[in-house]
C-alpha positions in Angstrom: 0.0 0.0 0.0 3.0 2.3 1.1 4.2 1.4 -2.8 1.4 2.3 -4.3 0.9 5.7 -2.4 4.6 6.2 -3.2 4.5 6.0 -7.0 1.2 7.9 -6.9 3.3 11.0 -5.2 6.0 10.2 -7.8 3.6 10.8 -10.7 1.9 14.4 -9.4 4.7 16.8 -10.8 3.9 15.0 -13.9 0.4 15.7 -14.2 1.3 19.6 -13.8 2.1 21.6 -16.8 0.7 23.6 -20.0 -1.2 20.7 -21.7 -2.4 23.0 -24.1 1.4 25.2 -24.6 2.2 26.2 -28.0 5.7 25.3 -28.8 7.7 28.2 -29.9 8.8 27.0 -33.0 5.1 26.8 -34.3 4.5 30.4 -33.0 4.9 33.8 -35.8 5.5 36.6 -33.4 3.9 40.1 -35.2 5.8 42.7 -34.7 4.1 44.9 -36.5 0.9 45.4 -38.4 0.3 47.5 -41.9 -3.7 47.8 -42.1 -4.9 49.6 -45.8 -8.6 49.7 -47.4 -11.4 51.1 -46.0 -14.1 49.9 -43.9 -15.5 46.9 -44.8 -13.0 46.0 -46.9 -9.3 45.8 -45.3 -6.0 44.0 -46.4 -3.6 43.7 -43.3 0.0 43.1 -43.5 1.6 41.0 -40.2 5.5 41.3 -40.4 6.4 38.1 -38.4 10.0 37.6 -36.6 11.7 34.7 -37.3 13.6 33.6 -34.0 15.7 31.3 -35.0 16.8 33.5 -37.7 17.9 36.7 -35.4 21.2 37.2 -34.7 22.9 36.3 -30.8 25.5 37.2 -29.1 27.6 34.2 -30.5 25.9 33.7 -34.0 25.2 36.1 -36.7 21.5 35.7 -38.8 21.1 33.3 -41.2 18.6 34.3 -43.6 15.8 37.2 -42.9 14.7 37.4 -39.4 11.7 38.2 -40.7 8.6 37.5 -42.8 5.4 39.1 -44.0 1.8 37.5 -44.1 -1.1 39.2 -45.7 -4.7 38.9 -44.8 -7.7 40.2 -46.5 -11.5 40.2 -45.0 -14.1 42.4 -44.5 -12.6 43.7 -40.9 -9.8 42.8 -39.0 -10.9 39.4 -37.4 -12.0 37.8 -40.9 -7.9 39.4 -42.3 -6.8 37.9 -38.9 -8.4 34.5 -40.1 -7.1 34.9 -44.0 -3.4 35.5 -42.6 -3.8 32.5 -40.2 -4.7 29.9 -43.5 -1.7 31.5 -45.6 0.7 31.5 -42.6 2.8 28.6 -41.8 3.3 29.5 -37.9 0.0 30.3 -35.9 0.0 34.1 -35.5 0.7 35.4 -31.9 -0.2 39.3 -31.5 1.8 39.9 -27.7 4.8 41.4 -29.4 3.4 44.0 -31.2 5.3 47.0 -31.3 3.7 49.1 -34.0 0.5 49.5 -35.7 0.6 51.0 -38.9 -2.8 52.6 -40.4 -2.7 54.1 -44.7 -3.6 57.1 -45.1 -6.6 55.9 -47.1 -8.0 54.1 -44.1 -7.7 57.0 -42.2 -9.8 59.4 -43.7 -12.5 57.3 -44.9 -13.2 56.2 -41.2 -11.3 52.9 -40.6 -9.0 54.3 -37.5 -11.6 53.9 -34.6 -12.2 50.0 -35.7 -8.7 49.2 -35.9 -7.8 50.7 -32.1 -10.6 48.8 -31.4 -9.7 45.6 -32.4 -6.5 45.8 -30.8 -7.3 47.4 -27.6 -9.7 44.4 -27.2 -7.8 41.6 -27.9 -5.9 40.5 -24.4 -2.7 39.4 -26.4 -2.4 43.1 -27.8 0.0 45.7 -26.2 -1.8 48.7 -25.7 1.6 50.8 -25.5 2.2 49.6 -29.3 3.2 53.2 -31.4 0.7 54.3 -33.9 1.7 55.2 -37.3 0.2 56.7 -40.9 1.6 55.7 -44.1 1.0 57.1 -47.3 -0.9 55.1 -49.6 2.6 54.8 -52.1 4.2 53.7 -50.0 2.3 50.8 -47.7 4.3 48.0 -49.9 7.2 49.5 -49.3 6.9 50.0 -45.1 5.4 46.3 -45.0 8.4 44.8 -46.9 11.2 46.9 -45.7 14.0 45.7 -43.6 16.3 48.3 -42.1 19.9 48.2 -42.3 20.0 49.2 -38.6 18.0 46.7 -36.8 17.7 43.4 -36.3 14.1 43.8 -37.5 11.9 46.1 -39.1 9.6 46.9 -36.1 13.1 47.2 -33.7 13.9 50.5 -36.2 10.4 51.7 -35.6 10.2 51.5 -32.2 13.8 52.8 -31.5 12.8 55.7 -33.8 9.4 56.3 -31.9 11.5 56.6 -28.1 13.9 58.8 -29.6 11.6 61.6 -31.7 9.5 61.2 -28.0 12.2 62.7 -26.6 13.3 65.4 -29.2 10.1 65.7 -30.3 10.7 66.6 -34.5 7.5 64.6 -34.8 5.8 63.7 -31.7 4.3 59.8 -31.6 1.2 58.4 -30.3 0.7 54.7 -28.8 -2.4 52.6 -29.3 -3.6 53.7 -25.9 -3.1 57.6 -26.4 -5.0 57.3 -29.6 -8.1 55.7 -28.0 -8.2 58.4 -25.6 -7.8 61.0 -28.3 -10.2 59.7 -30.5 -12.5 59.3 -27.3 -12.0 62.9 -26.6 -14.6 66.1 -28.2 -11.6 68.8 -26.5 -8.7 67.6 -27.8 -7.7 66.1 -32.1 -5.4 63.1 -32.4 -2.4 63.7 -34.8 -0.3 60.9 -35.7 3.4 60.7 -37.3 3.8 60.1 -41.2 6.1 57.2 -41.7 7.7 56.4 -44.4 10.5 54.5 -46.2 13.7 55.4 -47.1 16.6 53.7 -48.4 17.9 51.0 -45.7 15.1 52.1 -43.5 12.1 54.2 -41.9 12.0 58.0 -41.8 9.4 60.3 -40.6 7.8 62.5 -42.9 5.1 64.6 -41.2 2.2 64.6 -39.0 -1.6 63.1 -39.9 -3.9 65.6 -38.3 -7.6 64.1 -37.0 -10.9 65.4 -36.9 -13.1 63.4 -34.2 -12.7 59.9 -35.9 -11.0 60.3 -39.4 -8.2 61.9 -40.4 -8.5 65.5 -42.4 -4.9 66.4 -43.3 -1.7 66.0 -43.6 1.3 68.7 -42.6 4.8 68.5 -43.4 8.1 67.7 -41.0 8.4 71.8 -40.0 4.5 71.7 -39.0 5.2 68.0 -37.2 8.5 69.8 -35.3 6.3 72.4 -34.2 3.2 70.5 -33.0 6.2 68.2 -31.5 7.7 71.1 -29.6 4.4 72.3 -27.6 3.8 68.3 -26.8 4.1 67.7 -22.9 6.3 65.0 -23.6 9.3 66.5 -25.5 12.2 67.3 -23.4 14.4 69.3 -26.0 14.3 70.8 -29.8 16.9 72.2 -32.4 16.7 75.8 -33.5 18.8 77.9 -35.6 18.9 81.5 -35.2 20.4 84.3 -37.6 22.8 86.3 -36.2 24.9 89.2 -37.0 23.6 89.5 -40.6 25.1 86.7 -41.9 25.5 84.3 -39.5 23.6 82.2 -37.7 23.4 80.4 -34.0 22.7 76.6 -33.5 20.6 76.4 -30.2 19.0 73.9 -28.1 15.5 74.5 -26.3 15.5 72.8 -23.1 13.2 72.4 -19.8 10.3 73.4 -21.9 6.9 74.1 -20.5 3.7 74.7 -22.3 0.8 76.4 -20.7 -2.6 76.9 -22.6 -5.2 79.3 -21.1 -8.7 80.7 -22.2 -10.0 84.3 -22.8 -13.5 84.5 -21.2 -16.1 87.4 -21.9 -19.4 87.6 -21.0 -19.6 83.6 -20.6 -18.7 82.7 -23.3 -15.2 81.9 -25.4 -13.5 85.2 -26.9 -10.0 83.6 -27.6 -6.8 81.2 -26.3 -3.5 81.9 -24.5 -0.9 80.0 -25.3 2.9 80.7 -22.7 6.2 78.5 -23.6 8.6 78.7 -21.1 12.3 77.2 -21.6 16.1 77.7 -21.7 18.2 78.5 -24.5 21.4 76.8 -25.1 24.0 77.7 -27.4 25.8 74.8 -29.0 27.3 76.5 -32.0 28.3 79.8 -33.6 29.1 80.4 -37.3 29.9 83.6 -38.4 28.7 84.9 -34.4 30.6 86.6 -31.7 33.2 84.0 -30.7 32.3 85.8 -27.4 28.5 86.0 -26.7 28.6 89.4 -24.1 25.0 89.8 -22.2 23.8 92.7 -25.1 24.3 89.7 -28.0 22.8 87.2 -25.6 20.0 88.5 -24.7 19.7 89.3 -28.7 20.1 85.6 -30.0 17.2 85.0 -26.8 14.9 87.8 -28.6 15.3 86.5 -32.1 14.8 82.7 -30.7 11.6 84.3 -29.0 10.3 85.9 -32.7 10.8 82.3 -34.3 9.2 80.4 -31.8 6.1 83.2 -32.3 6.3 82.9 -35.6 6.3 79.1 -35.9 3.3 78.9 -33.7 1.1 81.3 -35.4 1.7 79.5 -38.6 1.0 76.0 -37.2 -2.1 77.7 -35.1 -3.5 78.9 -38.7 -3.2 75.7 -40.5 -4.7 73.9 -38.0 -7.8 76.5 -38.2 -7.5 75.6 -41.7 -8.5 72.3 -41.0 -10.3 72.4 -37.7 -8.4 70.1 -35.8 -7.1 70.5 -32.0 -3.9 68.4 -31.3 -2.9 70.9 -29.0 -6.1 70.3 -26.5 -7.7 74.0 -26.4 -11.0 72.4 -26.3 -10.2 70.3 -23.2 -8.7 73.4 -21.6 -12.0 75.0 -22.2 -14.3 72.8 -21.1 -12.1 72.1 -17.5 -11.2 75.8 -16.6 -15.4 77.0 -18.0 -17.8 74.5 -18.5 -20.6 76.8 -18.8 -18.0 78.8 -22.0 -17.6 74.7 -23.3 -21.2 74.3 -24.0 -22.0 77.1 -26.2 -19.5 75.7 -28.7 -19.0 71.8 -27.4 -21.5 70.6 -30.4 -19.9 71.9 -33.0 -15.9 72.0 -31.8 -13.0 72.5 -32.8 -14.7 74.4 -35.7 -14.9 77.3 -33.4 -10.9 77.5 -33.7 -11.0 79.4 -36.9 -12.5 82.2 -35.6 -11.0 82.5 -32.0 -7.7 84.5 -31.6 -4.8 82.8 -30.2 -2.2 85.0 -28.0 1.5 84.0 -27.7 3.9 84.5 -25.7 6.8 83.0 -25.5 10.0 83.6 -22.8 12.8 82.1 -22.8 15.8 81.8 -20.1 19.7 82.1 -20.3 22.1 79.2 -19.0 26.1 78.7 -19.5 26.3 79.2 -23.0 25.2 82.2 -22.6 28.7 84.0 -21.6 31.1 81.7 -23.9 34.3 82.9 -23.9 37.0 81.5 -26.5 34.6 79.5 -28.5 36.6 79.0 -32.0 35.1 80.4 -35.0 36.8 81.2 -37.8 34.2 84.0 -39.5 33.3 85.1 -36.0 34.5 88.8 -34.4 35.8 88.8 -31.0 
């Protein structure tokens, strides 16, 4: 009896396990997503990794690492299904690291069913970076394979944590976008992504009106949206400089502050305050020595851009009534009773509402730089 007992003890730890487990090799890990078409009627693109293809510490890649199935349906679940038939590894969406949306999809409607889908699914990462590509080029973007990663949606993800940082074009994740695209105060406004030899670049900004997307503005419009983004800790900026020179800058600790004009209880205009510190990283053709009167100069004529700039991105996005920047949701917390005179019918109010800008920006060390080399410079 004690036998029996014994060998029924010995056989427990092999009753335990994942009966139903996978194995690994049978697995295609997306990594990213391409979705074009339109709504009811959309052709996905899963770019797969291949693991035992990537390159280790001790091996180098044999082959590509990677591999692209394409699915067709009338929404996402019936392409899911397609690309599952035509695959030879059973697709597994927990590594996604991008989701990719054409332009075409975009402004005929297709963007809310697509965050959807993936916010739903529990495999999907909700932190996955959210991309449009222009309808010439979603071959290329689903096919490419970068020269500097190990995999195409490495390159796009290492690109996304850097520009949310700089902030040259600001990106979204899956997550950000639901709440955008949730929101009546505040447009969503993706990054443009495109292809260029040996890899990815960035070539703009898609701008959203409630659900679909209404326009499309270029990389200075995208730097400046990027640089009024909470998120971005520094930006480039060149400043002219004793007639014919000019000053290479960086804008750092940058605040953004939006505010509301109120009159008689209801909406007569916007603030807008940027706050940050200016500093100098190189001189051509400047004062090798910048003395407080030529300081405080380059800091005025950094403050006229960064007017400028604004104003001009503030008008084209009147142009287009969309509100990336959040006004509405400004308005609606700091005056609800202002927010419903014009919450049915926003952001269209945007093209008639003044925006005021003001824009102040701080000295640091580079301010007094003394033998800096520069050989059209004046000492």
């Amino acid at each position: 009896m004690r036998r029996l007992a014994a060998c029924l003890l010995a056989l427990v730890p092999m009753l335990a396990g994942c009966w139903d487990q996978t194995p690994i090799e049978q697995l295609g890990f997306v990594t990213y997503v391409v979705v074009d078409g339109q709504p009811g009627d959309v052709t996905t693109y899963y770019n797969l990794i291949v693991p035992s293809r990537l390159p280790s510490g001790t091996t180098s890649s044999s082959g590509s690492s990677y591999a692209v199935v394409q699915g067709h349906g009338h929404d996402l679940v019936a392409a899911s299904r397609m690309a599952d038939l035509r695959s030879s590894r059973r697709l597994y969406f927990g590594q996604i690291q991008a989701v990719l949306l054409s332009e075409h999809l975009a402004r005929t409607g297709g963007t809310a069913a697509v965050v959807d889908y993936f916010l739903r699914s529990p495999k999907t990462r909700s932190i996955a970076f959210m991309y449009v590509v222009p309808d010439d080029a979603v071959q290329a973007v689903a096919g490419v394979m970068p020269s500097n990663a190990a995999y195409p949606a490495q390159a796009v993800a290492y690109m996304s944590l850097v520009q949310r940082e700089n902030g040259d074009v600001p990106p979204m994740r899956l997550f950000e976008l639901a709440s955008h695209l949730a929101s009546h105060g505040e447009s969503a406004a993706l990054p443009v992504l495109t292809t260029v030899k040996g890899g990815f670049m960035q070539s703009g900004i898609a701008l959203f009106r409630r659900l679909n997307m209404v326009a499309r503005l270029g990389v200075d419009e995208a730097r400046t949206l990027g640089l009024l983004t909470p998120r971005t800790r520094m930006s480039m900026l060149t400043i002219p400089c004793n007639g014919a020179g000019t000053a290479t800058a960086e804008l750092r600790q940058i605040r953004t502050a939006l505010g509301t004009i109120i009159r008689q209880g209801r909406v007569a205009g916007f603030t807008l305050r940027l706050t940050g510190s200016l500093h100098i990283d190189h001189l051509d053709h400047c004062p090798t020595t910048l003395q407080p009167p030529a300081e405080t100069a380059l800091r005025s004529a950094a403050a006229s851009i960064l007017v400028g700039r604004i104003s001009s991105l503030h008008r084209a996005l009147a142009d287009v009534k969309s509100d990336p920047l959040g006004f509405g949701d400004v308005l609606r917390a700091t005056s609800p009773a202002a927010w419903s005179h014009v919450a049915s019918t926003w952001p269209a109010p945007l093209a008639s509402l003044p925006l005021q800008i003001q824009v102040r920006l701080s000295p640091d060390d580079s301010g007094l730089l003394h033998g800096t080399l520069d050989e059209g410079g004046q000492a």
